[in-house]
C-alpha positions as CSV (number, residue, x, y, z in Angstrom):
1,X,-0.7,9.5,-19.5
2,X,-0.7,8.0,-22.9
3,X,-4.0,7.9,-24.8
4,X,-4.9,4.2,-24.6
5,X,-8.3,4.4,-26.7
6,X,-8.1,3.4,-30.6
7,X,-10.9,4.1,-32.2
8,X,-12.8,1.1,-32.7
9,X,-10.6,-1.6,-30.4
10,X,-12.0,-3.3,-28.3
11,X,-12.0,-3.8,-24.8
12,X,-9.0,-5.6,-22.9
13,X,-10.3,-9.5,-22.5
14,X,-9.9,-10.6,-18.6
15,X,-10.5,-14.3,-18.0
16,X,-10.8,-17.0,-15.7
17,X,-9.9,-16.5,-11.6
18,X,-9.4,-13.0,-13.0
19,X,-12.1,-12.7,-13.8
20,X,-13.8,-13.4,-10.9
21,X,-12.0,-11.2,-8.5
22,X,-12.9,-8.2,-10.8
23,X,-16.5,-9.4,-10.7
24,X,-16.5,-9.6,-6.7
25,X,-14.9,-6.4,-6.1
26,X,-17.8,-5.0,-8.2
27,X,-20.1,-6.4,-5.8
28,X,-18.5,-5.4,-2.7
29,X,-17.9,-1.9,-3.8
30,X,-21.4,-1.8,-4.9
31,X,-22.5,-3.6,-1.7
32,X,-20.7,-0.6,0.3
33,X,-22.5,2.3,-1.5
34,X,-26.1,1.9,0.4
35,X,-24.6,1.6,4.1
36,X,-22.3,5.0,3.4
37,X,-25.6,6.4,1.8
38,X,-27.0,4.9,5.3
39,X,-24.5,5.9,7.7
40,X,-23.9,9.9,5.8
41,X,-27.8,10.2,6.4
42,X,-27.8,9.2,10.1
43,X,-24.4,11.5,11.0
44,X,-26.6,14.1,8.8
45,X,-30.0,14.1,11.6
46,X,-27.3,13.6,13.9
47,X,-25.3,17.2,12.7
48,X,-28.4,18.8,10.9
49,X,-25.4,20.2,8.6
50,X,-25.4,18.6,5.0
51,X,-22.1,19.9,3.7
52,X,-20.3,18.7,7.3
53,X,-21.2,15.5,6.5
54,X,-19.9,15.3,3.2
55,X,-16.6,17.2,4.5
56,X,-16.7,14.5,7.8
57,X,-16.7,11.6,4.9
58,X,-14.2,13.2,2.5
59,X,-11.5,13.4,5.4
60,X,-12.3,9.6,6.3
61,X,-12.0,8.6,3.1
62,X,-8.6,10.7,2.4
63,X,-7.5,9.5,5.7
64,X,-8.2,6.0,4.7
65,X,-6.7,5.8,1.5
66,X,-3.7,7.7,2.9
67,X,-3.0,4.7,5.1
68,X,-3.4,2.1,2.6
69,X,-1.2,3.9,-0.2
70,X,1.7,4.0,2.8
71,X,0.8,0.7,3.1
72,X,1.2,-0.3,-0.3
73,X,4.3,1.7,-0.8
74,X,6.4,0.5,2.1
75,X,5.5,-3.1,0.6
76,X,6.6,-2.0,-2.5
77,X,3.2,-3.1,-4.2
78,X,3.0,0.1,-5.5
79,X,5.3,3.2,-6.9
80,X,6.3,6.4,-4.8
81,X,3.5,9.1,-5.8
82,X,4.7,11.7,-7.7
83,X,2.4,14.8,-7.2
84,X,4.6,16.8,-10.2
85,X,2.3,14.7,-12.9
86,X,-1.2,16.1,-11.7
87,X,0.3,18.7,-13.9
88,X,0.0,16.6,-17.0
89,X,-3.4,15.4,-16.2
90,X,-6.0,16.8,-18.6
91,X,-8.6,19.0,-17.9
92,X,-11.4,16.6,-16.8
93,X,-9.2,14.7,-15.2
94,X,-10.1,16.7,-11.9
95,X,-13.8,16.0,-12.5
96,X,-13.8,12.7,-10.3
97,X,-13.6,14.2,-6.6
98,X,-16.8,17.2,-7.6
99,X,-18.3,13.5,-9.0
100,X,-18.1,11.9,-6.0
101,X,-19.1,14.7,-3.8
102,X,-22.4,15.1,-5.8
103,X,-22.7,11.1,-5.6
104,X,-21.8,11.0,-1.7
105,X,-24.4,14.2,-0.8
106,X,-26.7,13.4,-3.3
107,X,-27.2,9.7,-1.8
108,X,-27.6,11.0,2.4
109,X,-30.1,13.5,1.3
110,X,-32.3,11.1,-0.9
111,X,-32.2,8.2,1.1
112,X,-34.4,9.6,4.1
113,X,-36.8,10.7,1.9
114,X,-37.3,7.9,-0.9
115,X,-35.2,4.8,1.1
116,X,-32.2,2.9,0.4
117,X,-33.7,0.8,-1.8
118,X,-35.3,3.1,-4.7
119,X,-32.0,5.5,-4.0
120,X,-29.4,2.9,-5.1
121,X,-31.7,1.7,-7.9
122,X,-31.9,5.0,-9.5
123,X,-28.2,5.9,-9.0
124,X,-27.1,2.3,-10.5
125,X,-29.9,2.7,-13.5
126,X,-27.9,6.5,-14.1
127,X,-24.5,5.0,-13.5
128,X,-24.9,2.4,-16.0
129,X,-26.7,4.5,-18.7
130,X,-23.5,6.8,-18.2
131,X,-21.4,4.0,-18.2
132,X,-22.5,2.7,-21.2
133,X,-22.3,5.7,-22.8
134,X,-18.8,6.7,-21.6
135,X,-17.7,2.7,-23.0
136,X,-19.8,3.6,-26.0
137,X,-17.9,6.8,-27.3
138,X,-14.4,5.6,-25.2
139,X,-14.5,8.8,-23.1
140,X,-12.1,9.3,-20.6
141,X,-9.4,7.3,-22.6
142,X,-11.3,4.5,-22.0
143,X,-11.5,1.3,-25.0
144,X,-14.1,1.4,-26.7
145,X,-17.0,-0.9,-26.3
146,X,-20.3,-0.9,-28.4
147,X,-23.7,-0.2,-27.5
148,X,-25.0,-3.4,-29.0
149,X,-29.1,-4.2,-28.6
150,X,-28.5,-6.5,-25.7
151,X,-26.9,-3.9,-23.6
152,X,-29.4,-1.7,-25.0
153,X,-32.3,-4.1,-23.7
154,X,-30.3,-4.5,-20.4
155,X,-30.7,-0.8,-19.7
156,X,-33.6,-0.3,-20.6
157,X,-34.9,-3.4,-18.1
158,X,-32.9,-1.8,-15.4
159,X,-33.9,1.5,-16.3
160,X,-37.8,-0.1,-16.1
161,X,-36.9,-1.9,-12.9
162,X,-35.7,1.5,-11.1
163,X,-38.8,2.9,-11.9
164,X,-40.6,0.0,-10.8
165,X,-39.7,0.0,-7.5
166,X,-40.1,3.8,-6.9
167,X,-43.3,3.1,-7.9
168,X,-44.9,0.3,-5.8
């Protein structure tokens, strides 16, 4: 994969009905995060066996998105999978499945003890204090975007409302 990050470019501009959809799948992938946290904890007082559940939501989720990439190839809305370029991939590039594992174990063990609620709110405040780091620097190949003092007040009012409502 090409190195798509130029120092100091900015970000691609996405606009209008575009736009939107982007925004709403935010939302609904966000919305989905608390009821797997919700679910993985239940099967994990069902089980008693943390690292089951993780492996019993792993082979969903590969299962899953098996069945909608046959999907999308045999509709031709997407290319044939070559496995031969994981060889290409850098380094980090394998970092995202050991990310998600922590993210997916980490959530079912927190929620029973500190709730849904203050759970999601600190993993959102650390995902977009990462995040705006990553955009920051243009890790990953990612554009670059600044970390102007807006976004800088934005964290730290989410970072502040996270705590918040730990605390009451």
């Amino acid at each position: 994969m090409a190195d798509r990050t130029v120092p100091g470019s900015a970000a691609p501009k996405v606009s209008g009905v575009a736009r939107l959809g982007w925004l709403a799948l935010g939302i609904v992938a966000g919305a989905v995060l608390p009821v797997q946290g919700a679910i993985n904890a239940e099967l994990k007082a069902e089980l008693d066996a943390p690292i089951a559940v993780a492996v019993v939501s792993f082979a969903v989720a590969t299962f899953a998105i098996a069945v909608v990439l046959l999907v999308l190839y045999a509709t031709h809305r997407t290319p044939r999978p070559w496995v031969v370029t994981l060889t290409k991939m850098p380094w980090w590039g394998w970092l995202g499945g050991a990310c998600a594992a922590a993210y997916v174990t980490g959530t079912f063990l927190l929620i029973p003890e500190i709730g849904a609620a203050v759970t999601i709110a600190l993993t959102v405040a650390g995902q977009q204090v990462t995040s705006a780091l990553i955009d920051h620097r243009g890790l990953f190949r990612l554009p670059r975007r600044k970390l102007t003092a807006p976004r800088l007040a934005g964290l730290a009012l989410l970072v502040a409302g996270s705590l918040t409502i730990q605390l009451v």
